[in-house]
C-alpha positions as CSV (number, residue, x, y, z in Angstrom):
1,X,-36.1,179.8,39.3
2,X,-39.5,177.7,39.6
3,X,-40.0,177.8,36.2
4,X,-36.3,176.3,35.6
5,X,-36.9,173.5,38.9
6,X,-40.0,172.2,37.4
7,X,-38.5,171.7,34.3
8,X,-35.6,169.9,35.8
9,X,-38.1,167.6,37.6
10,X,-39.8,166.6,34.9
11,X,-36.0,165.9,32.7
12,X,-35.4,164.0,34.9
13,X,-38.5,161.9,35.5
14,X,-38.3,161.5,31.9
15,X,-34.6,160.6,31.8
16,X,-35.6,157.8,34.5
17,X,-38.6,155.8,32.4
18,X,-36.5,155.8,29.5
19,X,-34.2,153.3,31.0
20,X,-35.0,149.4,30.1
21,X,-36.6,147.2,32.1
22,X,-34.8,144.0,33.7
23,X,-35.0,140.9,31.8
24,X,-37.2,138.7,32.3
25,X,-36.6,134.8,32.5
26,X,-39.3,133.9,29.6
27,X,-37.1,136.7,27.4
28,X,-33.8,134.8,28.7
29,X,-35.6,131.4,27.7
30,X,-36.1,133.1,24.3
31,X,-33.1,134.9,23.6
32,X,-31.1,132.2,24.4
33,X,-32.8,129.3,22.2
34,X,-32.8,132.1,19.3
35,X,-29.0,132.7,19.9
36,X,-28.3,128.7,19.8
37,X,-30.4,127.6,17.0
38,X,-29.7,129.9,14.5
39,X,-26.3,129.5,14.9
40,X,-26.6,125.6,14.7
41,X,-29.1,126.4,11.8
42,X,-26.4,125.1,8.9
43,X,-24.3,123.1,10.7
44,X,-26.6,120.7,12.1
45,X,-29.4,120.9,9.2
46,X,-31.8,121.4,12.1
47,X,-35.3,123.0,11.7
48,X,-34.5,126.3,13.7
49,X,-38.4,126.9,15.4
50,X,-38.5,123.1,16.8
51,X,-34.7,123.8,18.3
52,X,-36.2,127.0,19.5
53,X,-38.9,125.0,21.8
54,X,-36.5,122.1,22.4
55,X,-34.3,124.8,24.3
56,X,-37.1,126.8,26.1
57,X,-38.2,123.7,27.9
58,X,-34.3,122.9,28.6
59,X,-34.1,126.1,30.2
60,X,-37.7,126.3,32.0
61,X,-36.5,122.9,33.4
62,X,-33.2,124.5,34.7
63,X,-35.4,127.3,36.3
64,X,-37.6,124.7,38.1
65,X,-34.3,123.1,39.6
66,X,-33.2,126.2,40.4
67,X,-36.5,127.7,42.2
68,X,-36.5,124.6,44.2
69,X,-33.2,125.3,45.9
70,X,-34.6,128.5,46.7
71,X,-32.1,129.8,44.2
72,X,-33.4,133.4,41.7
73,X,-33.0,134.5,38.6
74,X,-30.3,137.3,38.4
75,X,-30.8,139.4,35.2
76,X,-27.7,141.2,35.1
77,X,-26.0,137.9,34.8
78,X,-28.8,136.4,32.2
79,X,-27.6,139.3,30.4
80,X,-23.7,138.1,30.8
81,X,-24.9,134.8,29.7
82,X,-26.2,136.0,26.6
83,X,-23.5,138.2,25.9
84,X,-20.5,134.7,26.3
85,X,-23.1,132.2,24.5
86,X,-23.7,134.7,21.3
87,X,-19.7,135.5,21.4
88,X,-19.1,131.7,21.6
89,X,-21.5,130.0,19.1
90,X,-21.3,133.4,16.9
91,X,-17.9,131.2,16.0
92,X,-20.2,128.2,14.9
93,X,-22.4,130.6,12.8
94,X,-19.0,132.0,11.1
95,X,-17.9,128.6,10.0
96,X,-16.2,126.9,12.9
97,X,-17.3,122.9,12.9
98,X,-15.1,122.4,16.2
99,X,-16.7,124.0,19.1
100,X,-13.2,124.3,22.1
101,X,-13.7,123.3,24.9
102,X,-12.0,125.9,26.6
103,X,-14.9,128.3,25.2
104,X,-17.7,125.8,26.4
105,X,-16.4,125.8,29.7
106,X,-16.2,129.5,30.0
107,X,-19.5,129.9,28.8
108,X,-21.0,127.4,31.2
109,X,-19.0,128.7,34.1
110,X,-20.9,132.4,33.6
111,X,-24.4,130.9,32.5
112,X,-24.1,128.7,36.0
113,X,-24.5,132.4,37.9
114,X,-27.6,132.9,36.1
115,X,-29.4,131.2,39.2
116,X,-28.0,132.4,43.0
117,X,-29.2,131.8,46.2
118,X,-29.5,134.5,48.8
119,X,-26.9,132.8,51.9
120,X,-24.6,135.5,52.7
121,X,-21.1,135.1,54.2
122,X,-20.7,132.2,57.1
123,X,-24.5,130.9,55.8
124,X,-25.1,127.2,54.8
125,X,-24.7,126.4,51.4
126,X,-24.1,122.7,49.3
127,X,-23.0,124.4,46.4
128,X,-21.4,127.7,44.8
129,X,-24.7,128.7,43.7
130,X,-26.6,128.8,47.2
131,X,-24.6,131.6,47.9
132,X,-25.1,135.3,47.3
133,X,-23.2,137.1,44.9
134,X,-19.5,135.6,44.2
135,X,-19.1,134.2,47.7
136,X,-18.2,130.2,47.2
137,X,-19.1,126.7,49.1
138,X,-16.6,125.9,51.1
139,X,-17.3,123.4,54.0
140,X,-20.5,124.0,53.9
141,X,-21.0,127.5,54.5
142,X,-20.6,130.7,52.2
143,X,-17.4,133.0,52.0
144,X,-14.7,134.7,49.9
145,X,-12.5,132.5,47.9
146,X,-8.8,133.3,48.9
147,X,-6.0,130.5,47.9
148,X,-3.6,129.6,50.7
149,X,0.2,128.6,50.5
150,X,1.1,124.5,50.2
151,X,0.9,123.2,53.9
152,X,-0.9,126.2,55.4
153,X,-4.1,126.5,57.2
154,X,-7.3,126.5,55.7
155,X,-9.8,126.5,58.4
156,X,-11.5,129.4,57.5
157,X,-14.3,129.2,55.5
158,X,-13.6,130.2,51.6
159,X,-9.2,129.2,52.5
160,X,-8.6,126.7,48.6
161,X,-5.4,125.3,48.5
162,X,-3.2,125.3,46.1
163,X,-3.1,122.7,43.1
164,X,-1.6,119.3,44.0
165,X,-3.2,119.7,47.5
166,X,-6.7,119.9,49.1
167,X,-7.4,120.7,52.3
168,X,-7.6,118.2,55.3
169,X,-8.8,117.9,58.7
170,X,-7.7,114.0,59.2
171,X,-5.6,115.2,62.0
172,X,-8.1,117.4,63.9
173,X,-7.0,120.7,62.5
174,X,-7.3,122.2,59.1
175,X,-4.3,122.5,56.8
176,X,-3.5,121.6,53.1
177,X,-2.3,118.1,52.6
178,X,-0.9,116.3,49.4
179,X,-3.8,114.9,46.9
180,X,-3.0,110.9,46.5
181,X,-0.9,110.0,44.0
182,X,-0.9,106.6,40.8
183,X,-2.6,103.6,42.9
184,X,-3.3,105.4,46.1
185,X,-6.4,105.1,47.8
186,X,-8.8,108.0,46.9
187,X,-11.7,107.0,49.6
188,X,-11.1,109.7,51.9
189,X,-8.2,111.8,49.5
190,X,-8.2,113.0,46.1
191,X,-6.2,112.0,43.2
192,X,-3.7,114.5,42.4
193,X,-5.2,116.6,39.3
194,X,-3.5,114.5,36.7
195,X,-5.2,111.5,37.6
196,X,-9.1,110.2,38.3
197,X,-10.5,107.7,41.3
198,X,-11.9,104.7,39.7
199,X,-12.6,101.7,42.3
200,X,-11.6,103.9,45.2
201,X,-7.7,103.8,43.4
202,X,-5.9,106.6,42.0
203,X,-5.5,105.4,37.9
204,X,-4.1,107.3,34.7
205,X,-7.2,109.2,32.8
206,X,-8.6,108.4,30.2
207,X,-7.0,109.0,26.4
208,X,-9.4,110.9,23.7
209,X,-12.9,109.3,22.7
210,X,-12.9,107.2,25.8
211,X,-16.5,106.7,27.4
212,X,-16.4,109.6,30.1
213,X,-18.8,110.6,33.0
214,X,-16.9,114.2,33.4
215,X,-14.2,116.0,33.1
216,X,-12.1,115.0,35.7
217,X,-11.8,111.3,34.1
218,X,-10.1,112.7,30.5
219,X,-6.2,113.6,29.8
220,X,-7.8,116.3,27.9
221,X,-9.6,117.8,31.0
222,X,-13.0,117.4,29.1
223,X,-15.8,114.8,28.2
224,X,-17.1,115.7,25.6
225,X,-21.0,116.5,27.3
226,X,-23.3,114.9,24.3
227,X,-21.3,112.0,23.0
228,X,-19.8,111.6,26.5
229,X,-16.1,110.7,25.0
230,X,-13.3,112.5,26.0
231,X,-12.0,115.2,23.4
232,X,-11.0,118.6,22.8
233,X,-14.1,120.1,21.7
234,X,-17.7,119.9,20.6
235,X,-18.3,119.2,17.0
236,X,-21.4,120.4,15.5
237,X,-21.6,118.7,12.3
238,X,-24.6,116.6,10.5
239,X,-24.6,113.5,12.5
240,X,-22.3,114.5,15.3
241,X,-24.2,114.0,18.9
242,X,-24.1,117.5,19.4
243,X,-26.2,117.7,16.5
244,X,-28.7,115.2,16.9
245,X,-29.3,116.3,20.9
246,X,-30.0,120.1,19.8
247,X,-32.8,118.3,17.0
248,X,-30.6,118.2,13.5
249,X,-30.0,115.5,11.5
């Protein structure tokens, strides 16, 4: 019986230093500018070892940021990243020019969880980010997202309301209130989701390949973020911005 317990010791001692060890942020760098660049290798002529560097220093940058807000690298969700930005430009290495933008999106929503801060539930917090784990911002604290009715409360920290509505406390107590509508005033409100605030009034978005700022001043719900135009998806093509800002031709 000694014989046997020793042996299963040392199984499973073995079993445990077989398992891989987290990644690290200068293999995320890496992986990530590998992942990128080679798929951008044909359709943006670009030279695949400078793109490689170009992206490293993007993402040590992004680190810096980060590590200033007292925000640290997550590797389980490097590792998601990875995973959504070889799925997503594996389509670019296949043959797709047109990059959606629903796919560019998704990606940068999970890649944007690569860096959390550590403020737990209640704690202060100026973005999503600062907080631990999937807890949100909301009024400047940390908690669990949870969507209200229309016209409900949402006092409590992590209450969203409902599209078409945002919550207010212009009376004194919080509930969700109608979002301003075509030529209202949008200094204290904002525009219903169809619409953007331009010179502190509600106006019509703007139409595709209209100079943008973000994606709340297109119809299409996205500007385009290297030629800054509104549109419906990235193209990476010799010429395109895209192309040039990722060091092709």
């Amino acid at each position: 019986m000694r014989i046997r317990s020793t042996l299963l010791v040392f199984a499973v001692l073995a079993g445990c230093g077989d398992e891989p060890s987290p990644l690290t942020t200068s293999q995320f760098f890496q992986k990530r500018a590998e992942i990128t660049c080679t798929a951008l290798e044909s359709a943006c002529l670009l030279p695949v070892a400078a793109c490689t560097a170009g992206r490293v220093a993007e993402y040590t940058a992004e680190q810096q940021n980060a590590l200033a807000y007292f925000r640290s690298f997550i590797p389980k969700n490097a590792e998601a990243c990875l995973a959504k930005v070889e799925e997503v430009f594996g389509k670019i290495k296949q043959g797709t020019v047109a990059l959606p933008a629903a796919d560019y999106n998704a990606m940068q929503a999970i890649c944007a969880n690569v860096y959390r801060g550590s403020s737990i539930a209640n704690g202060p917090c100026q973005i999503d980010a600062d907080c631990y784990g999937d807890l949100i911002c909301d009024k400047g604290y940390c908690g669990t997202a949870k969507v209200v009715a229309p016209g409900a409360g949402c006092a409590n920290i992590g209450e969203i309301c409902p599209q078409g509505t945002f919550c207010s406390n212009a009376t004194g107590v919080w509930f969700c209130s109608e979002k301003a509508g075509l030529q209202s005033s949008c200094a204290t409100t904002p525009c219903l989701e169809t619409l953007r605030c331009a010179g502190g009034v509600c106006v019509a978005r703007l139409g595709m390949v209209e100079a943008c700022t973000g994606n709340d001043d297109c119809t299409t719900g996205f500007c385009e973020p290297y030629a800054l135009k509104c549109a419906e998806d990235i193209r990476f093509a010799n010429g395109t911005a895209a192309c040039l800002a990722m060091g092709g031709s």
